[in-house]
C-alpha positions as CSV (number, residue, x, y, z in Angstrom):
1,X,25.7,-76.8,-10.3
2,X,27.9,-73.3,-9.5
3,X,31.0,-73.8,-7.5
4,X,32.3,-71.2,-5.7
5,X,35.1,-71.0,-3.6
6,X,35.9,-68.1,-1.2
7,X,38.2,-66.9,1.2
8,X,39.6,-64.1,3.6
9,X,42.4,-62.7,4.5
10,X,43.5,-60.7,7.7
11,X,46.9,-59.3,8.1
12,X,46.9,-59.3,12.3
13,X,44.0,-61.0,14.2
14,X,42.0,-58.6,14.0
15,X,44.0,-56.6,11.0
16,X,43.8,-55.6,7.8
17,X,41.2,-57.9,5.7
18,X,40.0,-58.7,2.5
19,X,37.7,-61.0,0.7
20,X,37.5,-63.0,-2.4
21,X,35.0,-64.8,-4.6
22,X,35.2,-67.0,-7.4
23,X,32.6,-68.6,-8.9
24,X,32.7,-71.5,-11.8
25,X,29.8,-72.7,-13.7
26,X,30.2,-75.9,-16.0
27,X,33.8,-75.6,-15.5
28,X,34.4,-72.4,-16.6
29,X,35.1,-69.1,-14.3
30,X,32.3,-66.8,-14.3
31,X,32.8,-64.0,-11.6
32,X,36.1,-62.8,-9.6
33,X,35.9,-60.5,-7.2
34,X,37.5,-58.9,-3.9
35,X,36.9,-56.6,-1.9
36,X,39.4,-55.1,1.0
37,X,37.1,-54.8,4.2
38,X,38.8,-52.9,6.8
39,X,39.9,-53.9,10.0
40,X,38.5,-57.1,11.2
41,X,39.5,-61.0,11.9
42,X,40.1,-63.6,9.9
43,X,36.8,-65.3,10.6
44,X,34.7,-62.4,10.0
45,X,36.7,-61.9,6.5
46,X,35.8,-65.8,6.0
47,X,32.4,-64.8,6.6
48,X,32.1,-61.8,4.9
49,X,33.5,-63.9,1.8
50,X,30.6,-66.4,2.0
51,X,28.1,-63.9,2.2
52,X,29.1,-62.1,-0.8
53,X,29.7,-65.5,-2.6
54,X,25.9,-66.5,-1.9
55,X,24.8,-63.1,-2.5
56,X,26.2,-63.3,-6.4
57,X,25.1,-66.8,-7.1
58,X,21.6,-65.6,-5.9
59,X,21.8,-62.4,-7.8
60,X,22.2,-64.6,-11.1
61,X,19.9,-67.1,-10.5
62,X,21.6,-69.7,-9.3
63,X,19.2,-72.8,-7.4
64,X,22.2,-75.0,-7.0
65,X,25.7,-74.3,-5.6
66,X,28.7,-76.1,-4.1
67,X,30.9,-73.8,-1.9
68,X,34.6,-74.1,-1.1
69,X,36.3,-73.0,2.0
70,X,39.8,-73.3,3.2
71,X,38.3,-72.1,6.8
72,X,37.4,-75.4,8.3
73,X,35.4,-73.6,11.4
74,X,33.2,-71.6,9.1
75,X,32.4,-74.7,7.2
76,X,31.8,-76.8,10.4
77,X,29.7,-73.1,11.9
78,X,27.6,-73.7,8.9
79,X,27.1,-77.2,8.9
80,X,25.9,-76.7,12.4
81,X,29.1,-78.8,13.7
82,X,30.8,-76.3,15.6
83,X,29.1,-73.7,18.1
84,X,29.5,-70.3,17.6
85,X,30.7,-68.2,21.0
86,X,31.6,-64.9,19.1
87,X,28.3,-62.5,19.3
88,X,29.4,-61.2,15.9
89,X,29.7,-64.1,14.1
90,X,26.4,-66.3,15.3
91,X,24.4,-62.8,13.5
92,X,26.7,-64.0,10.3
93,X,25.7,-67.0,10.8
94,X,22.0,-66.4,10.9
95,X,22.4,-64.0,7.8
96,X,24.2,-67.3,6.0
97,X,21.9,-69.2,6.9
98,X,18.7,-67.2,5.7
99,X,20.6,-66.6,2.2
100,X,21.3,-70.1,1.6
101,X,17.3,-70.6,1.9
102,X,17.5,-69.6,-1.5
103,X,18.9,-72.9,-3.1
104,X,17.7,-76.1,-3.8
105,X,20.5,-77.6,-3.3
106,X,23.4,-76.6,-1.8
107,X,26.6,-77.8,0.2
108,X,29.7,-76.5,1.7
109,X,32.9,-77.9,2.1
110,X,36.3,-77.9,3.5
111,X,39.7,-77.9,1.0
112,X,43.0,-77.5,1.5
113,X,44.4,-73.9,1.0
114,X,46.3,-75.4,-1.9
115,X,43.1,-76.8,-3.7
116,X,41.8,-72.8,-2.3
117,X,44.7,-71.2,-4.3
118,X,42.7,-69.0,-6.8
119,X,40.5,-67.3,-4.1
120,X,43.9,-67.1,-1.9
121,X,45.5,-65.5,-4.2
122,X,42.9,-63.0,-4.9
123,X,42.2,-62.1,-1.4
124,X,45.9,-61.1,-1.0
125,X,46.1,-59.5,-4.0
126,X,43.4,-57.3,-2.9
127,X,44.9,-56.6,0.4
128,X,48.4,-55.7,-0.9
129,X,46.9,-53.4,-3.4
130,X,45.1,-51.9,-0.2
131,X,47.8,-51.8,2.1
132,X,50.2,-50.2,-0.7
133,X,47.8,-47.5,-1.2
134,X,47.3,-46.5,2.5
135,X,51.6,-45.9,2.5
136,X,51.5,-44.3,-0.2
């Protein structure tokens, strides 16, 4: 089983926004990544960060992953709890939904941002480095 946990950050709602990715297999990290996405809102960043995430655990093969959010309508979106009244996000949603297709198993869930810290701290790592360069 991967886990992966992701997350986004947007500075303003909408702002600047980034993305982060971190994926673990058998305990051990096996990807990183972030990736500053322009303009946009936090939800779309949350988004953005699960479609990358299931994109890279399909790209290696994955059938069975465990995802981590700290965005607690995205997981409930998913999950088919929650509705979804932004136009935007129900095509995410669809998108999400037709990637996870890919696994055998698979499950998201809701953590605290403290048990999200690693793909927190990425995310905002990759926006600071972003926003520095653009006053530079």
């Amino acid at each position: 089983m991967v886990r992966v946990f992701i997350d986004g950050a947007s500075r303003g709602n909408p702002g600047f926004a980034s993305i982060a990715v971190v994926i673990f297999k058998n305990g051990k990290e096996v990807k990183r990544l972030g990736h500053y996405i322009g303009k946009a809102t936090n939800n779309f960043a949350e988004y953005m960060a699960l479609i990358f995430g299931l994109i890279e655990v399909i790209k290696r093969g994955e059938k069975n992953v465990e995802v981590f959010s700290d965005s607690e309508l995205i997981v409930n979106q998913i999950r088919g709890k929650y509705k979804i009244k932004n136009e935007i996000l129900k095509g995410l949603n669809v998108l999400c939904k037709y990637l996870i297709e890919n696994f055998e198993q698979f499950s998201i869930t809701f953590v605290s941002r403290r048990e999200n810290r690693l793909a927190d701290k990425v995310a905002n790592e990759v926006l600071n480095r972003s926003l520095k360069r653009r006053t530079v």
